[in-house]
mmCIF file of the N, C-alpha and C atoms, coordinates in Angstrom:
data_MODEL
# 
_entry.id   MODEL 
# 
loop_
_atom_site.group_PDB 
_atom_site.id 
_atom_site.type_symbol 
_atom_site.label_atom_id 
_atom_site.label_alt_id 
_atom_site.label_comp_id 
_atom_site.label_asym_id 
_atom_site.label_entity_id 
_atom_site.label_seq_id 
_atom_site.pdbx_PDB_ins_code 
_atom_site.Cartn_x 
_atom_site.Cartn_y 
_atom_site.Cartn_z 
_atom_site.occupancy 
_atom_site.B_iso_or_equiv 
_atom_site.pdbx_formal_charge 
_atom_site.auth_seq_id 
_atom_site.auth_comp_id 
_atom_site.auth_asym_id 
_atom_site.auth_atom_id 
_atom_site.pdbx_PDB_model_num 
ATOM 1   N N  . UNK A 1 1  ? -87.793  -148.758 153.362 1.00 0.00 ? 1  UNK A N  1 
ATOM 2   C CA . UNK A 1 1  ? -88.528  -148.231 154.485 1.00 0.00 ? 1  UNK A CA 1 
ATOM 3   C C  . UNK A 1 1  ? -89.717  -147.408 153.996 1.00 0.00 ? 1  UNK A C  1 
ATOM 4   N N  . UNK A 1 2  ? -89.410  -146.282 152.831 1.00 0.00 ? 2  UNK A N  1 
ATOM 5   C CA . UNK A 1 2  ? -90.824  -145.893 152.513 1.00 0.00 ? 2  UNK A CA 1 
ATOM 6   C C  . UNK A 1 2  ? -91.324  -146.356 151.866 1.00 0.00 ? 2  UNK A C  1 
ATOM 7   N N  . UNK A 1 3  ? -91.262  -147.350 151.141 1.00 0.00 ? 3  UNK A N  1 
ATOM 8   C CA . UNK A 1 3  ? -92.357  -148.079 150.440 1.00 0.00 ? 3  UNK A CA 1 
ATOM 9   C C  . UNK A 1 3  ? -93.307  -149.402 151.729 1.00 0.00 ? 3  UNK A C  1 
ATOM 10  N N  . UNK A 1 4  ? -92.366  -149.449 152.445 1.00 0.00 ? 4  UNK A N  1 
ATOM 11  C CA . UNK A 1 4  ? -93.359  -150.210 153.505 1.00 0.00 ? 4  UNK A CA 1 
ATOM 12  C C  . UNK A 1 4  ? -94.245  -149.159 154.652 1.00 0.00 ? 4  UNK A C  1 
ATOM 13  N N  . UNK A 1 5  ? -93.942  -148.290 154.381 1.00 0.00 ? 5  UNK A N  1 
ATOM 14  C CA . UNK A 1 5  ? -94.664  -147.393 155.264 1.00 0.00 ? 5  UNK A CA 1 
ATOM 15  C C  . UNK A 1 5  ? -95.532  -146.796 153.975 1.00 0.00 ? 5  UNK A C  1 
ATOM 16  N N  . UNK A 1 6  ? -95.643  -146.972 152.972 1.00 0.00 ? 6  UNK A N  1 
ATOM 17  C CA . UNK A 1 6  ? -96.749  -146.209 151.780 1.00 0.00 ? 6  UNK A CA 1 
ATOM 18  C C  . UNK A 1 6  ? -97.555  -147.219 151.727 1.00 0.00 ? 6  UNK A C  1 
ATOM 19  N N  . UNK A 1 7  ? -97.034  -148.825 151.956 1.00 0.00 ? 7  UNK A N  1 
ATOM 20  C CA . UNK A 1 7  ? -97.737  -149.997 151.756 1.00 0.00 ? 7  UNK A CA 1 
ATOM 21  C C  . UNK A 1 7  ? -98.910  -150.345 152.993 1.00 0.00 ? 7  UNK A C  1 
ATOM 22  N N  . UNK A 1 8  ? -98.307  -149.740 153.813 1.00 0.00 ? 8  UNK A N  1 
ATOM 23  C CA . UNK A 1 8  ? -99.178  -149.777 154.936 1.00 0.00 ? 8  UNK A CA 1 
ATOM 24  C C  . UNK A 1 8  ? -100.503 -148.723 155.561 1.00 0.00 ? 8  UNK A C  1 
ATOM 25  N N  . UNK A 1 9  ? -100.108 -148.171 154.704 1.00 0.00 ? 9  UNK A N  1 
ATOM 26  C CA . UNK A 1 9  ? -101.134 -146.781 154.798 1.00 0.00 ? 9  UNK A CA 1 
ATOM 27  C C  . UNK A 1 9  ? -102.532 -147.256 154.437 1.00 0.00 ? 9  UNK A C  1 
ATOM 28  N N  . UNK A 1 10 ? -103.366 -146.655 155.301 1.00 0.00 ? 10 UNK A N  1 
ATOM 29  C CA . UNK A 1 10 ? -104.769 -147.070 154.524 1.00 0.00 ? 10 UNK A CA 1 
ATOM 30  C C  . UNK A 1 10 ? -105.077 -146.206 153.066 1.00 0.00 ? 10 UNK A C  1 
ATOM 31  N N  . UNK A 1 11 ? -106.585 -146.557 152.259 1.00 0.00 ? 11 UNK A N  1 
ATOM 32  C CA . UNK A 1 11 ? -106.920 -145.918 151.737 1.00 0.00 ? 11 UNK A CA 1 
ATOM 33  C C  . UNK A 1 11 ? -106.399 -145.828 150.404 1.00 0.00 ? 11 UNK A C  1 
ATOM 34  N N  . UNK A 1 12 ? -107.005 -144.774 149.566 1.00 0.00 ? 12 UNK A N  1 
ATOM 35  C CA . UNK A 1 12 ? -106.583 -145.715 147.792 1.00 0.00 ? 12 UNK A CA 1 
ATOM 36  C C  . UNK A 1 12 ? -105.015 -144.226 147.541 1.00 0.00 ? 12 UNK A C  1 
ATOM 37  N N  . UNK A 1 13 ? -105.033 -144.485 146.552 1.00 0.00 ? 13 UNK A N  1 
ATOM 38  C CA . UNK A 1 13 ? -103.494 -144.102 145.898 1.00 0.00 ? 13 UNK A CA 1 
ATOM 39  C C  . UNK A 1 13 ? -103.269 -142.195 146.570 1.00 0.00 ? 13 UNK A C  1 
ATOM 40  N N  . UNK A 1 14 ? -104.808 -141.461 146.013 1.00 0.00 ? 14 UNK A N  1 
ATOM 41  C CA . UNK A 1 14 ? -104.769 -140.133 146.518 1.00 0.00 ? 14 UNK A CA 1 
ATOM 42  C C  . UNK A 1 14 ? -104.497 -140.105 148.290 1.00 0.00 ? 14 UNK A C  1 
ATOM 43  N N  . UNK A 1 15 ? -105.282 -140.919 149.039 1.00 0.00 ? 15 UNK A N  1 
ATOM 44  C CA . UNK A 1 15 ? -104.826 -140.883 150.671 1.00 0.00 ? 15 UNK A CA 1 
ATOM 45  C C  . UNK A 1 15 ? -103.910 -141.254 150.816 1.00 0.00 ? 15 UNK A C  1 
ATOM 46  N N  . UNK A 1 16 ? -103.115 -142.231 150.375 1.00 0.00 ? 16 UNK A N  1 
ATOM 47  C CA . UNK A 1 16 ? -101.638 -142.443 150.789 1.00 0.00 ? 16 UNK A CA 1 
ATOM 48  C C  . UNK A 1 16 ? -100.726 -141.737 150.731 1.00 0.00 ? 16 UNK A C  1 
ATOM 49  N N  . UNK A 1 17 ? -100.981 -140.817 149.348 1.00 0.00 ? 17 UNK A N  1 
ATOM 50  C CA . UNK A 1 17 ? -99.913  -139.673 148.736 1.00 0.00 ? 17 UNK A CA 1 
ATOM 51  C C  . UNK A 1 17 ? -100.421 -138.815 149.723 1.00 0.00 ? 17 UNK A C  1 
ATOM 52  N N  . UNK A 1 18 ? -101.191 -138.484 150.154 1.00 0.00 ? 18 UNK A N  1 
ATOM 53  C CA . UNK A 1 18 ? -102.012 -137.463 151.203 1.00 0.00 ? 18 UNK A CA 1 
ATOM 54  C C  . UNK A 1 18 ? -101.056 -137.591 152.731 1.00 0.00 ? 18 UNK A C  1 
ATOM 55  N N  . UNK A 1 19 ? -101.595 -138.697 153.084 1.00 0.00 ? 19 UNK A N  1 
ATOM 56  C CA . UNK A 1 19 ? -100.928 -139.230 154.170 1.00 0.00 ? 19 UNK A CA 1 
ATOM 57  C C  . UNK A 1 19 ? -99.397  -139.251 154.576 1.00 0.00 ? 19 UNK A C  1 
ATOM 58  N N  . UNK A 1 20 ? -99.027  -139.623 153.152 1.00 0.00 ? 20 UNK A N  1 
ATOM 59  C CA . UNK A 1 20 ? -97.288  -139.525 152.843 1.00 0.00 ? 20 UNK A CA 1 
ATOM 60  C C  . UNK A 1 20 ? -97.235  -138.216 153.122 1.00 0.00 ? 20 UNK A C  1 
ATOM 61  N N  . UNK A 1 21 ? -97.336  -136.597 152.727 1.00 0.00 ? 21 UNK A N  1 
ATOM 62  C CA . UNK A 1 21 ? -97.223  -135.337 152.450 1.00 0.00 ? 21 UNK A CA 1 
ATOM 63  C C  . UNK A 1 21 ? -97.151  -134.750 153.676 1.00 0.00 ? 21 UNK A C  1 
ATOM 64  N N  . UNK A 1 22 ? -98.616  -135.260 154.892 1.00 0.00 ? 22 UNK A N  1 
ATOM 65  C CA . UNK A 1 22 ? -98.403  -135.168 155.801 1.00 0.00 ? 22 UNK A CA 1 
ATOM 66  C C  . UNK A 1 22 ? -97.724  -135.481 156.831 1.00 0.00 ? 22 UNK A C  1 
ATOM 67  N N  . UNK A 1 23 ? -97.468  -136.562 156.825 1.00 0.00 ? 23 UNK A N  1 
ATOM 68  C CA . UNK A 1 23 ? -95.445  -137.530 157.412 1.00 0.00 ? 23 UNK A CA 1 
ATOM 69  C C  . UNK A 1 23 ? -94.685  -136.557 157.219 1.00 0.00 ? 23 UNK A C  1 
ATOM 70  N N  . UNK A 1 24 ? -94.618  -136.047 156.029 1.00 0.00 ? 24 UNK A N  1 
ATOM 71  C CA . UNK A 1 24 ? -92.932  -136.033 156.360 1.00 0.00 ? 24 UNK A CA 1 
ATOM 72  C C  . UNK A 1 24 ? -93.476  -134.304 156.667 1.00 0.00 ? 24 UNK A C  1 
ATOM 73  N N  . UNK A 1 25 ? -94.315  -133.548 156.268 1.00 0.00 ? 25 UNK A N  1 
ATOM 74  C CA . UNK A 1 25 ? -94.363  -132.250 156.726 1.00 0.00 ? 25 UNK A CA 1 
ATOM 75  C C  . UNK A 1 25 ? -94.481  -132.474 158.433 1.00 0.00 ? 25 UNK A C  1 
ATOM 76  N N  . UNK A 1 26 ? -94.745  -133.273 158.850 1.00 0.00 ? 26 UNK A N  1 
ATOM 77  C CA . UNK A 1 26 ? -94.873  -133.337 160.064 1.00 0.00 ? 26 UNK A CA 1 
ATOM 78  C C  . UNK A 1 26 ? -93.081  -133.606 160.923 1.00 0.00 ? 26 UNK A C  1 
ATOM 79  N N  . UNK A 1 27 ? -92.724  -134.575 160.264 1.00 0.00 ? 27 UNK A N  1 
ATOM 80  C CA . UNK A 1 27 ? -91.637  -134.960 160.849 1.00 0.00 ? 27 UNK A CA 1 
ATOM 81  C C  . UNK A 1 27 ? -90.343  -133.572 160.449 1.00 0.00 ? 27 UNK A C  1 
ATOM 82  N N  . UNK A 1 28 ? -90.635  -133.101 159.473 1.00 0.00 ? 28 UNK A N  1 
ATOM 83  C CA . UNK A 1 28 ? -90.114  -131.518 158.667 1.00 0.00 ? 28 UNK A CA 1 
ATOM 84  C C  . UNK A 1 28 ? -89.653  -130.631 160.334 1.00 0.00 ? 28 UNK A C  1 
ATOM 85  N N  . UNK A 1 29 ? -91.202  -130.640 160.376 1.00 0.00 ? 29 UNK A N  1 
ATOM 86  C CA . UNK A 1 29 ? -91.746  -129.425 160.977 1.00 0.00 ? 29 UNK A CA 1 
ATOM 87  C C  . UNK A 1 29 ? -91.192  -129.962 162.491 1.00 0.00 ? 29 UNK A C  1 
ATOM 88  N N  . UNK A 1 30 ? -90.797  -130.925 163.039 1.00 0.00 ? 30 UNK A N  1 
ATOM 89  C CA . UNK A 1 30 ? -90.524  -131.824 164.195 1.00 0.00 ? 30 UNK A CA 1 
ATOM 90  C C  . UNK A 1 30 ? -88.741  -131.489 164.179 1.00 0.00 ? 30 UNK A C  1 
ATOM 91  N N  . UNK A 1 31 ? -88.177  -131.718 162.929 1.00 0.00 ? 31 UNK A N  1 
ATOM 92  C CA . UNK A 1 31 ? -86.433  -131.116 162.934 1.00 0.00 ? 31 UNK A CA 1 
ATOM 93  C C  . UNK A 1 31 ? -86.183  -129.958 163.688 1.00 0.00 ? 31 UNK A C  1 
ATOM 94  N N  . UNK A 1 32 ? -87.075  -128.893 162.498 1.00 0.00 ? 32 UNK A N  1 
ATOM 95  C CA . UNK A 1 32 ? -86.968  -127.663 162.551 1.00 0.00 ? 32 UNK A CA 1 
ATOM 96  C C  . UNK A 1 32 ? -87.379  -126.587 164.143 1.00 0.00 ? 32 UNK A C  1 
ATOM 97  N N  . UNK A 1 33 ? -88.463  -127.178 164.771 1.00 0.00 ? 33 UNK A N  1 
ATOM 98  C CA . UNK A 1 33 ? -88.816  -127.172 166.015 1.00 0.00 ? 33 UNK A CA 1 
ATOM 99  C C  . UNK A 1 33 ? -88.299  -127.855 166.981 1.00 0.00 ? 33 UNK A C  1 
ATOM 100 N N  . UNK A 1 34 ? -87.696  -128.416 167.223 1.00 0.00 ? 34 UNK A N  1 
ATOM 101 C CA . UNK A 1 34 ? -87.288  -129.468 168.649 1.00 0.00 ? 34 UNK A CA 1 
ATOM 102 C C  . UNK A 1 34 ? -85.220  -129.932 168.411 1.00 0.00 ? 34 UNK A C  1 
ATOM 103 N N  . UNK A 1 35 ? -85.367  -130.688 166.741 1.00 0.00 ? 35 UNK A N  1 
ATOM 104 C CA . UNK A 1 35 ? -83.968  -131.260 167.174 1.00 0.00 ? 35 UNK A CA 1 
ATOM 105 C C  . UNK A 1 35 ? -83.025  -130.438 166.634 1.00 0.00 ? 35 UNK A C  1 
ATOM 106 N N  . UNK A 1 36 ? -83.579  -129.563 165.409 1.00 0.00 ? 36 UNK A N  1 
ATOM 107 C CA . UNK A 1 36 ? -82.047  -128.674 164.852 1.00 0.00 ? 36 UNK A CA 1 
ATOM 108 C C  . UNK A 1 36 ? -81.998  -127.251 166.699 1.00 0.00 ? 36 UNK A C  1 
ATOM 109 N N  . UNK A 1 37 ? -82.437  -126.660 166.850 1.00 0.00 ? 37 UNK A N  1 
ATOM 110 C CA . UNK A 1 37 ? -82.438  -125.988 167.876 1.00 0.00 ? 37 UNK A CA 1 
ATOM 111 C C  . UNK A 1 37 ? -81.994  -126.426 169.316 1.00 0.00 ? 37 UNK A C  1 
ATOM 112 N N  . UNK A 1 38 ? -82.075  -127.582 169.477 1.00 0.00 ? 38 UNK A N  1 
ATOM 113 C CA . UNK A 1 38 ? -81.599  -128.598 170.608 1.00 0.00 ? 38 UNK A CA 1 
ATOM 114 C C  . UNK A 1 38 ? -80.033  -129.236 170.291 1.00 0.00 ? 38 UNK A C  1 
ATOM 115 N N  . UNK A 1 39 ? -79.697  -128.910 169.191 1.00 0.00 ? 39 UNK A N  1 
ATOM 116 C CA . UNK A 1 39 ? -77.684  -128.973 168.490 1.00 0.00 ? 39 UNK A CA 1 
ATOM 117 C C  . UNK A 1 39 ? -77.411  -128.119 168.466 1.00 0.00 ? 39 UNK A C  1 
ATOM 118 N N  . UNK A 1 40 ? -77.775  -127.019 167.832 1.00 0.00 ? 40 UNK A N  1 
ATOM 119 C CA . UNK A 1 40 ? -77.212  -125.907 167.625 1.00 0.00 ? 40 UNK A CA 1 
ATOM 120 C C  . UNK A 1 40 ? -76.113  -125.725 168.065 1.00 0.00 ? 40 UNK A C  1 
ATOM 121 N N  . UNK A 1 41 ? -76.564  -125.458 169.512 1.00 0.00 ? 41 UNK A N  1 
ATOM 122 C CA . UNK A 1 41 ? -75.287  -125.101 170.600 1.00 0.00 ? 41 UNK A CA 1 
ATOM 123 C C  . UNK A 1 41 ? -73.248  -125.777 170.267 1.00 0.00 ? 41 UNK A C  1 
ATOM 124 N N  . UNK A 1 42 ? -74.081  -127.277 169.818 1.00 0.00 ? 42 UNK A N  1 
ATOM 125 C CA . UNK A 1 42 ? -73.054  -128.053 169.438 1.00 0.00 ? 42 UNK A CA 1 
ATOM 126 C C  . UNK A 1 42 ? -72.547  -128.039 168.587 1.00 0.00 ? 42 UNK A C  1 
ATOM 127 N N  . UNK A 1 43 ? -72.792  -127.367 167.292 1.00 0.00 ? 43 UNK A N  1 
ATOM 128 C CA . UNK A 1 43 ? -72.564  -127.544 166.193 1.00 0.00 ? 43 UNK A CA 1 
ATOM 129 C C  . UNK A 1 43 ? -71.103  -126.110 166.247 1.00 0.00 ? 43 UNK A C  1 
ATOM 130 N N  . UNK A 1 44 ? -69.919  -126.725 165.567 1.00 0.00 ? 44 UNK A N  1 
ATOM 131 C CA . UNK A 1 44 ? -68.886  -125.706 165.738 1.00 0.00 ? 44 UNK A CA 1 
ATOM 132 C C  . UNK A 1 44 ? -68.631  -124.421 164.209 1.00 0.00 ? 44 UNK A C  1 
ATOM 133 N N  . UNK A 1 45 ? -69.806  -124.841 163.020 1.00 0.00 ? 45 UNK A N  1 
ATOM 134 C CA . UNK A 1 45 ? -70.352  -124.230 161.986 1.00 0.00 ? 45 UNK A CA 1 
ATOM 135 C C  . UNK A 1 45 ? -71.021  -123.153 162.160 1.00 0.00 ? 45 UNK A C  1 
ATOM 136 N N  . UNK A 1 46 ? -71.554  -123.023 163.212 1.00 0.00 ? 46 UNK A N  1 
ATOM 137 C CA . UNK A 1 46 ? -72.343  -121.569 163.907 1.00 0.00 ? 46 UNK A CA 1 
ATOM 138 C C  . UNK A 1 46 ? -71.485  -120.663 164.567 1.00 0.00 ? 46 UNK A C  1 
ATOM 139 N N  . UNK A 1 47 ? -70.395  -120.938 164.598 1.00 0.00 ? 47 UNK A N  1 
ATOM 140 C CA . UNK A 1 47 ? -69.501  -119.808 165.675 1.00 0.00 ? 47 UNK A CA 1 
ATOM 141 C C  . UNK A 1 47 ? -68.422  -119.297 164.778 1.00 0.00 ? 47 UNK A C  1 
ATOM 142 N N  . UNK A 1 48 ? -68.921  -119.538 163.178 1.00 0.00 ? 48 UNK A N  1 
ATOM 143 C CA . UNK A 1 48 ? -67.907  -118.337 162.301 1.00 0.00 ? 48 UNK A CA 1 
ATOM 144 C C  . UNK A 1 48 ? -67.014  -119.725 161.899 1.00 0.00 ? 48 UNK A C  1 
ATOM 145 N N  . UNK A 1 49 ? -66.035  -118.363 161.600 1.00 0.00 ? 49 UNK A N  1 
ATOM 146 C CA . UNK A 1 49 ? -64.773  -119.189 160.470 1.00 0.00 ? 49 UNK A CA 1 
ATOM 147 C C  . UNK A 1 49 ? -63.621  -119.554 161.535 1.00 0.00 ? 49 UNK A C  1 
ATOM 148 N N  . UNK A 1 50 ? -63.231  -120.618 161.780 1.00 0.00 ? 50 UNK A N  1 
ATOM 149 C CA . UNK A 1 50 ? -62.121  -121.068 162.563 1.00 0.00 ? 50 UNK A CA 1 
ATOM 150 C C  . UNK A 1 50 ? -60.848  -120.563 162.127 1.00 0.00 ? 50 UNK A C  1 
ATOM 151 N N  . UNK A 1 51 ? -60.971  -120.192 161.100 1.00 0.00 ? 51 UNK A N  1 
ATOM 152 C CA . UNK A 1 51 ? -59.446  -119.510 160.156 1.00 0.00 ? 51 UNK A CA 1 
ATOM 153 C C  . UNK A 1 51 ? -59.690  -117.583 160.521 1.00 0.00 ? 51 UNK A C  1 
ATOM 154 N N  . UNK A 1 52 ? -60.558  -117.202 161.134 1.00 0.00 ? 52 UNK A N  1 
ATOM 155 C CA . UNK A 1 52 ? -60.311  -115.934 161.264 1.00 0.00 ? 52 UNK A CA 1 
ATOM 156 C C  . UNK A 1 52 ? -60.257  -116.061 163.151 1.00 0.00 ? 52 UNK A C  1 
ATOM 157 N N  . UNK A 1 53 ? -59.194  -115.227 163.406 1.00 0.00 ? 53 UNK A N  1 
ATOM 158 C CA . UNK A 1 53 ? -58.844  -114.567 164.469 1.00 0.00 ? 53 UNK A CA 1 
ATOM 159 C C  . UNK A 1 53 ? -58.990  -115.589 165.810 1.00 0.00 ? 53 UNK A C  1 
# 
């Protein structure tokens, strides 16, 4: 998958690596903002130790 998405990128070796850097900081920055905060709630790792009390 990422080599067909590096293959498809325009532009010579520096814009692709460019382009690549910006993908995934983008998609990074897309977790961290929207989908880890939108689980949270769900996640049963946030509400402590199940072995205490």
């Amino acid at each position: 998958m990422y080599a067909w998405i590096f293959h498809h990128l325009p532009g010579n070796l520096f814009w692709r690596v460019l382009q690549s850097v910006v993908l995934v900081a983008a998609v990074v920055a897309a977790l961290f903002l929207w989908v880890f905060p939108a689980i949270a709630p769900y996640l049963t790792l946030l509400e402590g130790d199940p072995a205490v009390g």
